[in-house]
C-alpha positions as CSV (number, residue, x, y, z in Angstrom):
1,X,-33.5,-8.9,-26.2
2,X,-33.0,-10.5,-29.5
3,X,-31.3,-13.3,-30.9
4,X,-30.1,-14.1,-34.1
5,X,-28.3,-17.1,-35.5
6,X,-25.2,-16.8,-37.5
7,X,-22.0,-19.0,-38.7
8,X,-18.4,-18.3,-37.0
9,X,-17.2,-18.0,-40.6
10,X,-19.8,-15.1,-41.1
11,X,-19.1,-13.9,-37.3
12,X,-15.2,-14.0,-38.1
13,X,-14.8,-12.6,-41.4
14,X,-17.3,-9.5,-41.1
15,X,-16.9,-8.1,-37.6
16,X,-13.2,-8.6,-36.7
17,X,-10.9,-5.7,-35.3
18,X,-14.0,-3.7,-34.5
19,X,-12.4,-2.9,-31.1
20,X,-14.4,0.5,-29.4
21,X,-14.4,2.8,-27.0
22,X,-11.3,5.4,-26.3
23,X,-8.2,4.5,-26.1
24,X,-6.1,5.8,-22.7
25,X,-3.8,8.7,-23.2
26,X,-1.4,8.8,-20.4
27,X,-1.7,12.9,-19.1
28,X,1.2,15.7,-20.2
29,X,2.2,17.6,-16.6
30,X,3.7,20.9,-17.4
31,X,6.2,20.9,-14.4
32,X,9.4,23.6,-13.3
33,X,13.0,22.2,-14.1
34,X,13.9,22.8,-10.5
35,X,12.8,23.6,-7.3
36,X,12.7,26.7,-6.0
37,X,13.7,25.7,-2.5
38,X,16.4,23.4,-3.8
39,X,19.4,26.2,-3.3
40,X,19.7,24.5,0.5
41,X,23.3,22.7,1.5
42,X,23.1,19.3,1.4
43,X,21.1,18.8,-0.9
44,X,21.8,16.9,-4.3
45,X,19.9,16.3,-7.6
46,X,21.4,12.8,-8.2
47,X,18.8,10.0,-7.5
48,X,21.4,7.3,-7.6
49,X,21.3,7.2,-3.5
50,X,17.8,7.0,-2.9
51,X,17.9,3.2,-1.9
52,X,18.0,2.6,1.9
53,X,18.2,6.2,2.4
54,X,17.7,5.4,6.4
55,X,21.6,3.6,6.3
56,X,23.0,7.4,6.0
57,X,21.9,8.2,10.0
58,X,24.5,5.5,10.0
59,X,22.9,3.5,12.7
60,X,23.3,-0.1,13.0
61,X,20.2,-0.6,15.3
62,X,18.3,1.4,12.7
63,X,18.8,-0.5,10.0
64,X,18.0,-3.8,11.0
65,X,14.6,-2.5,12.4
66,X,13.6,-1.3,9.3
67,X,14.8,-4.4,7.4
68,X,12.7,-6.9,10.2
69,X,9.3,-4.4,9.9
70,X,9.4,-4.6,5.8
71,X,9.3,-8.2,6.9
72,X,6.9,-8.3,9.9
73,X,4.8,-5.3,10.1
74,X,0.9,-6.3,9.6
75,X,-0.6,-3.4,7.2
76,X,2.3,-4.5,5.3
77,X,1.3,-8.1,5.4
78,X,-2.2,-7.2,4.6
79,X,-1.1,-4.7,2.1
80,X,0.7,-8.3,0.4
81,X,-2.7,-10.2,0.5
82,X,-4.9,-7.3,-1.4
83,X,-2.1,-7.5,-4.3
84,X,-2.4,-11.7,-4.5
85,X,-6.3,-10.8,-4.2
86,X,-6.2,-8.3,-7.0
87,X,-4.0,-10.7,-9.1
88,X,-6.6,-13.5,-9.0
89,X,-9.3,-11.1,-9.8
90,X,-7.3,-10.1,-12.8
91,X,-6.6,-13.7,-13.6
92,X,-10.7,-14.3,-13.1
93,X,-11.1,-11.4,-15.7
94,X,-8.9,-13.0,-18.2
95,X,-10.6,-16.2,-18.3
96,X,-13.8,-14.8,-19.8
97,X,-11.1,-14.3,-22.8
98,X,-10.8,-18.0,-23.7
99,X,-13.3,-21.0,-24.4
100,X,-15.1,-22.0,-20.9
101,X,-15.1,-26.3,-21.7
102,X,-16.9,-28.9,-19.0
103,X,-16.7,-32.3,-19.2
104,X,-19.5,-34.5,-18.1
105,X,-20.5,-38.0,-17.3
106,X,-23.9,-39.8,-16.7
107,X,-25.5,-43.1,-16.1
108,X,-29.1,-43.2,-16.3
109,X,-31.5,-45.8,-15.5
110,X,-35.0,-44.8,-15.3
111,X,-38.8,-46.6,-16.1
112,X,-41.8,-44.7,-17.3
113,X,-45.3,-44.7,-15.3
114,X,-47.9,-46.5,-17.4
115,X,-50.2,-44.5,-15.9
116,X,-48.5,-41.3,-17.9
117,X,-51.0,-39.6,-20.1
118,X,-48.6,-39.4,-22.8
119,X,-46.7,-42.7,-22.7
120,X,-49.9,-44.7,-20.7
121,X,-51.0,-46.0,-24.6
122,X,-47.3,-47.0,-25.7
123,X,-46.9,-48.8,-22.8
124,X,-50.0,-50.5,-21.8
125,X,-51.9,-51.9,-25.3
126,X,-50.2,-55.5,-24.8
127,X,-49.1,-55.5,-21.3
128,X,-52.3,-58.1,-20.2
129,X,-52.2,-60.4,-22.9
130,X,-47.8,-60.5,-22.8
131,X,-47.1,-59.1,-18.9
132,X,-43.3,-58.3,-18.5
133,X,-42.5,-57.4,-22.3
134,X,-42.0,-54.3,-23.8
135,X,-45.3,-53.0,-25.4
136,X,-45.4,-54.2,-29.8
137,X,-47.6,-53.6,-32.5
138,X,-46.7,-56.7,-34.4
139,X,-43.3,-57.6,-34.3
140,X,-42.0,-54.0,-34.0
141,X,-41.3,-52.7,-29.8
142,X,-42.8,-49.5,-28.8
143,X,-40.4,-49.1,-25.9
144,X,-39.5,-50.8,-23.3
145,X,-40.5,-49.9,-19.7
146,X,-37.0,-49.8,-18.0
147,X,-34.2,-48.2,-19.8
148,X,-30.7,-47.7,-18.9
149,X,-28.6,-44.6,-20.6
150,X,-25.0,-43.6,-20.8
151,X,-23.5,-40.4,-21.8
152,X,-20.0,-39.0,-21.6
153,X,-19.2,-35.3,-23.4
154,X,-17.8,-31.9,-23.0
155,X,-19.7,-28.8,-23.6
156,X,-18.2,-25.4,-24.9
157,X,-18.9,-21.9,-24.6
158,X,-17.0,-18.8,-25.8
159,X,-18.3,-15.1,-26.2
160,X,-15.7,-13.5,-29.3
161,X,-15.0,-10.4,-27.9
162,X,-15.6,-8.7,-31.0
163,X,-15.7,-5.2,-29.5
164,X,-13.3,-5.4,-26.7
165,X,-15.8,-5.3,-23.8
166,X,-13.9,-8.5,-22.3
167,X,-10.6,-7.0,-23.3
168,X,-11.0,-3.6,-21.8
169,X,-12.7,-4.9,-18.2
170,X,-8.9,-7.5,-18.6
171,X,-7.3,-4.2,-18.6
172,X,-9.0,-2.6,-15.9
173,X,-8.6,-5.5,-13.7
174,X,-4.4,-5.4,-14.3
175,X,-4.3,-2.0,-13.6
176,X,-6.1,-2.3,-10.4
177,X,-3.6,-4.8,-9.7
178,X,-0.7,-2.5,-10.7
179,X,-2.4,-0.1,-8.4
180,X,-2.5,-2.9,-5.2
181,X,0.9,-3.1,-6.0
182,X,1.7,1.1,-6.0
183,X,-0.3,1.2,-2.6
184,X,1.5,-1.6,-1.0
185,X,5.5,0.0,-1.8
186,X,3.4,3.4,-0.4
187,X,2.7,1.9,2.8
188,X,6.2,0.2,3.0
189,X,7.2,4.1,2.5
190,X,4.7,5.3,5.0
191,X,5.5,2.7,7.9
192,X,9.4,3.0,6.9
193,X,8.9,6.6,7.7
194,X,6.4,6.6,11.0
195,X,9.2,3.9,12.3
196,X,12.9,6.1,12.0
197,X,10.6,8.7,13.5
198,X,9.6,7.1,16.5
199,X,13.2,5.4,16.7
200,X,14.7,9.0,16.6
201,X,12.1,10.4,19.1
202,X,12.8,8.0,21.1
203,X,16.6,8.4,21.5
204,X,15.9,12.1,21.5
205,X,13.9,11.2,24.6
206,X,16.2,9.3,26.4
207,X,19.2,11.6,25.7
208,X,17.6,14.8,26.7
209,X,16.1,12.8,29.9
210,X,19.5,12.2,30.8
211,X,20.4,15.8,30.1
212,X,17.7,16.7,32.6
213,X,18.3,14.0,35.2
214,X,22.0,16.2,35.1
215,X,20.4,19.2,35.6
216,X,18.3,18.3,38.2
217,X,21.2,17.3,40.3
218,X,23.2,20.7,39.6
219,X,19.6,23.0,40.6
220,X,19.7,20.8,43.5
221,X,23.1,21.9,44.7
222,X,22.4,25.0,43.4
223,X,19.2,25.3,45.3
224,X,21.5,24.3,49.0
225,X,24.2,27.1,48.0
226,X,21.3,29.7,47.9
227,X,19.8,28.3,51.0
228,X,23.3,28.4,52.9
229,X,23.5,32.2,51.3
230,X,20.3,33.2,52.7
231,X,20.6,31.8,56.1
232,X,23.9,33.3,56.4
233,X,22.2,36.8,55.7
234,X,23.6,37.3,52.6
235,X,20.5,36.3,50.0
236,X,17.4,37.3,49.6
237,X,14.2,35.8,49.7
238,X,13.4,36.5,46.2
239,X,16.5,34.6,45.3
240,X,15.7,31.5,47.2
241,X,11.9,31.7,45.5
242,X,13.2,31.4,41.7
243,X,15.7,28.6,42.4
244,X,12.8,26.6,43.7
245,X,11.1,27.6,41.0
246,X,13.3,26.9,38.3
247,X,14.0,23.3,39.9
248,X,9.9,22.5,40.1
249,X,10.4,23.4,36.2
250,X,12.9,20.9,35.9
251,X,11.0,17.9,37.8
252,X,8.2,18.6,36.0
253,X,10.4,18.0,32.5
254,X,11.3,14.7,33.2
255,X,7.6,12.6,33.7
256,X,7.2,14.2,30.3
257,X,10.3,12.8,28.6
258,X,9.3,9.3,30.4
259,X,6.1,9.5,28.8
260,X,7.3,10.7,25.2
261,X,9.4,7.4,25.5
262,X,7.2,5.2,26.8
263,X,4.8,6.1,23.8
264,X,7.8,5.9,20.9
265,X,8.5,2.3,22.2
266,X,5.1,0.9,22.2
267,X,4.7,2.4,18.7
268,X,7.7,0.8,18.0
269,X,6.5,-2.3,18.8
270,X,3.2,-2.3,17.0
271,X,5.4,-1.3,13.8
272,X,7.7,-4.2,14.5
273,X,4.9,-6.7,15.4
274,X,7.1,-7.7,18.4
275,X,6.7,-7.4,21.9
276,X,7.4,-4.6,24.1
277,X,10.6,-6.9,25.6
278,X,11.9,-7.4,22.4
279,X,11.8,-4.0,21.4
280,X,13.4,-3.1,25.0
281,X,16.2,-5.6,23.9
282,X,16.9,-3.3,20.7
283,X,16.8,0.2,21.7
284,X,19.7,-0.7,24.3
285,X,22.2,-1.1,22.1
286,X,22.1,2.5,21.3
287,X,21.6,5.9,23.5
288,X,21.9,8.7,21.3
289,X,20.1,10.4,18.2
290,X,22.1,9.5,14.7
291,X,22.8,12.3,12.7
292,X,22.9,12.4,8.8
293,X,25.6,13.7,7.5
294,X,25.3,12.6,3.7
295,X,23.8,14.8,1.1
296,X,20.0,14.1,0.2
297,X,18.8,13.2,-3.3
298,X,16.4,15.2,-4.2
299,X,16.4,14.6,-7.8
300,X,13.6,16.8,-10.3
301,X,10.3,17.6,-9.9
302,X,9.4,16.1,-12.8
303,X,10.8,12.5,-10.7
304,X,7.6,13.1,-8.5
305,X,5.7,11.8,-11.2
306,X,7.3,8.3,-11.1
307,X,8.1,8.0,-7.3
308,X,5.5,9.8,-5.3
309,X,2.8,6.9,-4.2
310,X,-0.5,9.4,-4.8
311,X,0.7,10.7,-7.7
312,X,1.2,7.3,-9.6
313,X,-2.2,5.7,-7.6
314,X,-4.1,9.0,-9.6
315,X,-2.5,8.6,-12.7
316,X,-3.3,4.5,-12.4
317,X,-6.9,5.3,-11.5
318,X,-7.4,7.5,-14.9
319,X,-5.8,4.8,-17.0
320,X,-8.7,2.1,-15.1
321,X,-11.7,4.3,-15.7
322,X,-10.5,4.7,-19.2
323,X,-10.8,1.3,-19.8
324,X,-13.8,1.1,-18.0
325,X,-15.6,3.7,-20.2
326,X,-14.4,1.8,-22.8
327,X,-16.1,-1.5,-21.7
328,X,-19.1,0.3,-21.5
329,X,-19.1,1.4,-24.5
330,X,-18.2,-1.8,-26.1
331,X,-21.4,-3.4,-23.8
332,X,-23.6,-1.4,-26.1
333,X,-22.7,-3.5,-29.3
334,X,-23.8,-6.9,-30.2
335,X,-21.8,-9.8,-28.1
336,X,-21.5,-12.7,-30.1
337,X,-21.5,-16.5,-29.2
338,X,-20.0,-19.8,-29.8
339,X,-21.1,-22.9,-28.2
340,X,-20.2,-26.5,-29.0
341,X,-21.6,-29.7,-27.5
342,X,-19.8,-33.1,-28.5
343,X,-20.5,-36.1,-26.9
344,X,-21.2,-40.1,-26.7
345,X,-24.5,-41.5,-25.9
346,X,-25.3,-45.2,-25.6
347,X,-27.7,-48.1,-24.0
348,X,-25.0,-49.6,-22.4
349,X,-21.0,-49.1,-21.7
350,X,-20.6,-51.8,-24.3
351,X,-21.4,-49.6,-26.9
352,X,-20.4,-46.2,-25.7
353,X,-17.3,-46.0,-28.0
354,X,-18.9,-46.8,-31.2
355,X,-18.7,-44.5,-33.7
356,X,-22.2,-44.5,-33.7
357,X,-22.6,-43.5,-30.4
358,X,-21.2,-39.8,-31.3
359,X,-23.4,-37.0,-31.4
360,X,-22.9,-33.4,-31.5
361,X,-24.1,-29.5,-31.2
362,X,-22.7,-26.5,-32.5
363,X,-24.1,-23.1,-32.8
364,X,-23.5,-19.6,-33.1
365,X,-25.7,-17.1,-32.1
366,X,-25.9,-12.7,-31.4
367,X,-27.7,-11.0,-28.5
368,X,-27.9,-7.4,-28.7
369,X,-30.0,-4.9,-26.2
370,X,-31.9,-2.9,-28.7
371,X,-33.7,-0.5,-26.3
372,X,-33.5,-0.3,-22.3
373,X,-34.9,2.7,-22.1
374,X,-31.1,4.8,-21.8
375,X,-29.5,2.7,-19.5
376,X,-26.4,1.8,-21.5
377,X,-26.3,5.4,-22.9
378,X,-26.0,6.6,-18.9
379,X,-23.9,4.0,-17.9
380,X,-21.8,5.5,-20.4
381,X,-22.1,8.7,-19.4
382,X,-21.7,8.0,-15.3
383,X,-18.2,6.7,-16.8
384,X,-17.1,9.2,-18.5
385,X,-17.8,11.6,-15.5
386,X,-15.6,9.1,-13.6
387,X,-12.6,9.6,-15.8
388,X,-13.1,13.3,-15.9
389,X,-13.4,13.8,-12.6
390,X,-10.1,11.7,-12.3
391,X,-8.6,13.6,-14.6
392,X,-8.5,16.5,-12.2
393,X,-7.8,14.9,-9.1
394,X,-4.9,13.9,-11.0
395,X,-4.1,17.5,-11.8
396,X,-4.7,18.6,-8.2
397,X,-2.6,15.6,-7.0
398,X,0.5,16.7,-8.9
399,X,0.2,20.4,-7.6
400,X,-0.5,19.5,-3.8
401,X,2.9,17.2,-4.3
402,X,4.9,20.1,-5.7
403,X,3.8,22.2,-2.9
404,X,4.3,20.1,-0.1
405,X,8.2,19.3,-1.6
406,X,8.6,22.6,-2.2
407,X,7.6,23.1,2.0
408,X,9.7,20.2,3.3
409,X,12.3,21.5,1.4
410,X,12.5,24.9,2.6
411,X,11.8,23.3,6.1
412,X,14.6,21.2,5.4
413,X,16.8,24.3,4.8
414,X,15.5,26.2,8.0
415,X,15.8,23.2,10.6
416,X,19.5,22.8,9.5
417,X,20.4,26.9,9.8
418,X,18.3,26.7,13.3
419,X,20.7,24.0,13.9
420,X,24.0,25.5,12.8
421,X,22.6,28.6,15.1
422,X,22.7,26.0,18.6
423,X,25.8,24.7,17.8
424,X,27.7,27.7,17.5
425,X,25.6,28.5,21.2
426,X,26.2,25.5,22.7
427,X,30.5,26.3,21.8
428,X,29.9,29.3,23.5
429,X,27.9,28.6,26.5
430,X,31.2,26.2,26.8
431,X,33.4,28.5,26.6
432,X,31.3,30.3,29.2
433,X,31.9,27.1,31.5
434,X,35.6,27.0,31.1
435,X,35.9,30.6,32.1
436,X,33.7,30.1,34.7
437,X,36.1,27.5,36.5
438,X,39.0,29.1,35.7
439,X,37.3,32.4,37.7
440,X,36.2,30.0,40.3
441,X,39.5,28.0,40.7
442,X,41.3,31.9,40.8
443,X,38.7,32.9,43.6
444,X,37.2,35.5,41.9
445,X,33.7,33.9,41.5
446,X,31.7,31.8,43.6
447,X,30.8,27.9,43.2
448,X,26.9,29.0,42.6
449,X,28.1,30.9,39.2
450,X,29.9,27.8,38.1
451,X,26.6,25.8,38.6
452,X,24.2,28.3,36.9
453,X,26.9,28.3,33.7
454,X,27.3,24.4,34.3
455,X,23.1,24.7,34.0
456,X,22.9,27.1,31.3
457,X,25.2,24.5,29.4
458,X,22.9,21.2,30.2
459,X,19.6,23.4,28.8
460,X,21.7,24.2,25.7
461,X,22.9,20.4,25.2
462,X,18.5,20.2,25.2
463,X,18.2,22.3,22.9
464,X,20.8,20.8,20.4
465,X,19.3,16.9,21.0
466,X,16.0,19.0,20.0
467,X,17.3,20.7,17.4
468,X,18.8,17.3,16.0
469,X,15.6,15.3,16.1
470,X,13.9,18.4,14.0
471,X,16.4,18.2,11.3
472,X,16.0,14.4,11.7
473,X,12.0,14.7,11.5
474,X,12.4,17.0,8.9
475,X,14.9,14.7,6.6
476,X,12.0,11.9,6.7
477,X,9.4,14.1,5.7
478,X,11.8,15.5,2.8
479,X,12.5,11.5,1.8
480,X,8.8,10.7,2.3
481,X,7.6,13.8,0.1
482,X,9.8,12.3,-2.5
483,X,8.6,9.2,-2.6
484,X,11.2,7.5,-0.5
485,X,13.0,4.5,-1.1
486,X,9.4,1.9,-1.2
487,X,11.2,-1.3,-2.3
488,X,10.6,-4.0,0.1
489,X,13.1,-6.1,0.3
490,X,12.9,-9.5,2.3
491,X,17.0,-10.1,2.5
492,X,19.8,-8.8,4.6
493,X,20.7,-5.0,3.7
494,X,24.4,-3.9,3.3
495,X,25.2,-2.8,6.7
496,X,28.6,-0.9,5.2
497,X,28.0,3.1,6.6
498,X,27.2,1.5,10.0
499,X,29.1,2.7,12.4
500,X,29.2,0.3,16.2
């Protein structure tokens, strides 16, 4: 390592603007005007709507859950503290931009040893003959033994960031920031998303234990009609076997439900960050699953590229290894200093502030690593294969994103035609049940028909609530795989499509 001394006039005038290293190119993405799956009802390409997308399952209860867990959910709080850590490195960064100035203060009082090899002969030629004075030769003092010193000054330092190494690592460190911030509204997205599923899966729970606790009771009576039939002579065995068999199906449905709900609420509750009680509290202020009726947003697949959390975190990490390679470029030129030392120095306080108690330092100097053997050359290098490799991972990023929208979407489509499908069931199996009593009540049927069509209605009324909660699942994986509505926002959302 060498260094060379040079003026800041020199340093300024000659080796300004000399900024290096490449300078980012934010990536072109060839992407399809629209999707391919996008044909499905409901569906819209207007993105005005996206914000609280969960209001349109029109759910009170809902709502305000999702508003208190952007507010109290802990990834989300320690999502928070990474972005206020990132901002203070980025502020840390930026300092290395301007001067660095200390200001000092000292009072010294000190006496030499006259026993010193060096000072010994100042000190000691006169000490027998004059004991307690300063050491003379003549009438002129040597120095005295004791001595007391002030000082008070500021020292300076400043590196001129002549070729952008300071001003490219600045840049780096604000984009890792901006990328704290892209993971933190991902999260929100994430956690927004995990909690309307487990609200829904919950209420589908409770609604289709209901639905079984109902059916239960009609196999019951169905299961003493068969067992009057057959002791009567009537039935057969075989019949009395599959109506025990179909109600031991039916028990065994319900434990299942009650754990299915059990596990929603506790999840709830960790989301929330409230206890189980207070969720309890919450979820019994509404017993059924909320169905969206509004149209989703969908928007263009070119929109991915500005909402979808991994797709702006990839392109974010390209623009920060750009600058990075560029910082290490830069840390193969010269770096050029500035340092400055003004300052007071005096016997005593008395004279501290006399003008010729000033004194100063100033000097500019260059360090530059002339050989190390490669090392900057394959920092360099070990950079650049960090931005390519980016670079791709970007490209991959994009296309995984367009493929898994193009999926929910065409799952999105499929859930609501399997849907349509169960409605248009369960109106018949109804119709099925009216007959059925209107046969009974003209005595041309028996009661144990009415109960198997009153049963084959209650399994149907499952299988909508299930049916439901898919379409539900698979509107919040559609939202999600577009990015979502991320904004966190710590005030009371409008509560105007609720519906008590």
């Amino acid at each position: 390592m060498k260094k060379f001394i040079l003026t800041p006039v020199v340093l300024a005038l000659s080796l300004a603007g000399c900024a290096v290293g490449p300078d980012y190119q934010a990536p072109t993405t060839s992407m399809a005007e629209t999707y391919l799956n996008a044909e499905n009802a409901g569906l819209s390409t207007d993105l005005q709507h996206v914000e609280f997308w969960w209001t349109k399952f029109h759910d009170p209860v809902l709502n305000q859950m999702v508003q208190d867990m952007q507010n109290q959910n802990i990834p989300l709080k320690v999502a928070a503290e990474r972005v206020k850590m990132a901002n203070n490195y980025k502020t840390m960064v930026e300092s290395f931009k301007v001067p660095t100035i200390n200001l000092s203060a000292v009072y010294m009082n000190y006496q030499f040893s006259k026993n010193d090899s060096s000072l010994g002969p100042i000190l000691n030629p006169l000490s027998d003959s004059m004991p307690g004075l300063p050491p003379q030769i003549g009438n002129v003092t040597l120095m005295d033994n004791q001595h007391d010193g002030v000082f008070a000054g500021a020292s300076m330092a400043w590196e001129a960031d002549l070729f952008g190494r300071i001003d490219r690592q600045a840049n780096a460190a604000q984009i890792h920031l901006e990328q704290a911030q892209i993971y933190q509204n991902g999260l929100n997205t994430v956690i927004t998303a995990d909690l309307i599923h487990n609200y829904l899966q919950y209420q589908g729970a409770s609604e289709r234990l209901e639905l079984a606790k109902s059916n239960l009771e009609d196999q019951r009576r169905t299961l003493d009609l068969v067992e009057k039939v057959v002791r009567s002579g009537y039935g057969s065995d075989l019949d009395l076997a599959q109506t025990k068999a179909t109600l031991a199906a039916m028990e065994s449905l319900v434990p299942q439900l009650e754990i299915a709900q059990q596990a929603h609420k506790h999840r709830l509750a960790v989301l929330l960050g409230e206890p189980l009680t207070q969720v309890e509290i919450r979820l019994s202020k509404q017993h059924s699953v909320p169905v969206m009726q509004d149209m989703v947003p969908v928007g263009l697949p070119s929109d991915l590229l500005k909402r979808r959390t991994d797709i702006r975190l990839a392109e974010r990490e390209m623009a920060a290894l750009n600058e990075e390679l560029a910082a290490s470029v830069a840390d193969q030129y010269p770096k050029f200093f500035l340092t400055g030392a003004p300052g007071l120095s005096a016997s005593s306080f008395d004279d501290l502030f006399s003008s010729d108690s000033f004194g100063w330092m100033g000097a500019a100097g260059v360090s530059w690593n002339l050989f190390d053997g490669g090392r900057g050359e394959a920092i360099e290098a070990i950079n650049q294969a960090r931005f390519d490799s980016a670079t791709l991972s970007y490209q991959h990023t994009v296309e995984a994103a367009l493929a898994e929208t193009e999926s929910t979407l065409f799952a999105y489509g499929r859930s609501q035609e399997s849907q349509r499908r169960i409605d248009d069931a369960l109106k018949a199996t109804n119709n099925a049940v009216n007959k059925a009593k209107s046969l009974y009540r003209a005595g041309l049927i028996d009661h144990l028909s009415v109960l198997d069509a009153q049963r084959q209605q209650r399994m149907m009324q499952d299988q909508q609530v299930a049916a439901k909660l898919q379409t539900a699942q698979a509107t919040i994986t559609l939202y999600k795989s577009l990015g979502g509505d991320w904004t966190i926002r710590p005030k009371a959302q409008p509560q105007t499509n609720a519906k008590g």
